[in-house]
N, C-alpha and C positions, 0 to 999 in steps of 0.2 A: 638565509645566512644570518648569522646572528655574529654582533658587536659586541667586542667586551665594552664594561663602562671604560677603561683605560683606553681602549684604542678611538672610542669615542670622542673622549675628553679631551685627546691629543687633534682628533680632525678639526673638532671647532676649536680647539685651539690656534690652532696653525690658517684655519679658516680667519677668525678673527686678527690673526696677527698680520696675514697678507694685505686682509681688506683696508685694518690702519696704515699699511703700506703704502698702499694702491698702487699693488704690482700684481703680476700672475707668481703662484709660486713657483713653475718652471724656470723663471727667468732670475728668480734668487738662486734657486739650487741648484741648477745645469744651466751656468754661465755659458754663451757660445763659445765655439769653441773660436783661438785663434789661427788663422790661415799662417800655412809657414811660408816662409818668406824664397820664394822662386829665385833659383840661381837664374843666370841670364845665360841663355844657350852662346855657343863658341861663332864668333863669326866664319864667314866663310873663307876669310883669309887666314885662319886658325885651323880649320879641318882642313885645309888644303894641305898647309906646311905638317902638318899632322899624317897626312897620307901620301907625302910626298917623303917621309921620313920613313914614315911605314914599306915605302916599296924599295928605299933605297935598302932597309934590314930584310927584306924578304929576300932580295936578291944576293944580296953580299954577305951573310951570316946564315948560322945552323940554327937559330933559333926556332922556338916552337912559334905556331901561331898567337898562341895562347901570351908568350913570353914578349912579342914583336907588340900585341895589342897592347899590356901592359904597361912596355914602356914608351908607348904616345900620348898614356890616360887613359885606356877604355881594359876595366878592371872584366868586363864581361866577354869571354870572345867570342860571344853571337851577337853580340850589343857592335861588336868593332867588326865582326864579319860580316853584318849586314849594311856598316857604314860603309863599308870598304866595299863593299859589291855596289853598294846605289852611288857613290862619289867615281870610282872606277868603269864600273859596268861587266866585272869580275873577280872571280870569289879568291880571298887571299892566295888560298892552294893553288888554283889554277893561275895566278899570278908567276907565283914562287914557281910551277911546273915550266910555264911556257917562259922566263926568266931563265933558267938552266938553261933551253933547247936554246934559245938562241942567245 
């Protein structure tokens, strides 16, 4: 593999410039990255009132699942169907079903 003089000129270049450094060039030129800053998850005195709202619209309104999940917070409705099945121990639908029956 052959080097041009230009691309040469530039490695000791940059070789020398590091070394007056005295840094790695990695750590000039791909700074780490910064961690983004973690929201703090919902207590469980939050997703209670949350799923207690949720079953009180399951039962007494036509709303979708989709529509009921959005308006407690959860924009996802596998993301609120799968809270709502481990907080519960039952999946919205079958909520909303055995609600109607009795």
């Amino acid at each position: 593999m052959e080097i041009s003089g230009r691309r040469l000129a530039k490695a000791l270049f940059l070789n020398r410039f590091f070394q007056v450094l005295k840094t790695r060039p990695k750590a000039q030129i791909w700074p780490r990255r910064q961690k983004k800053p973690r929201i703090p998850a919902a207590t469980p005195e939050v997703c209670s009132a949350h799923f207690c709202e949720a079953c009180r619209m399951l039962r007494d309104t036509d709303w979708t699942i989709e529509e009921v999940g959005a308006h407690v917070g959860y924009s996802d409705i596998h993301y609120f169907s799968r809270l709502f099945s481990a907080n519960k121990g039952i999946s919205p639908r079958a909520y909303r079903k055995l609600s109607r029956i009795l």
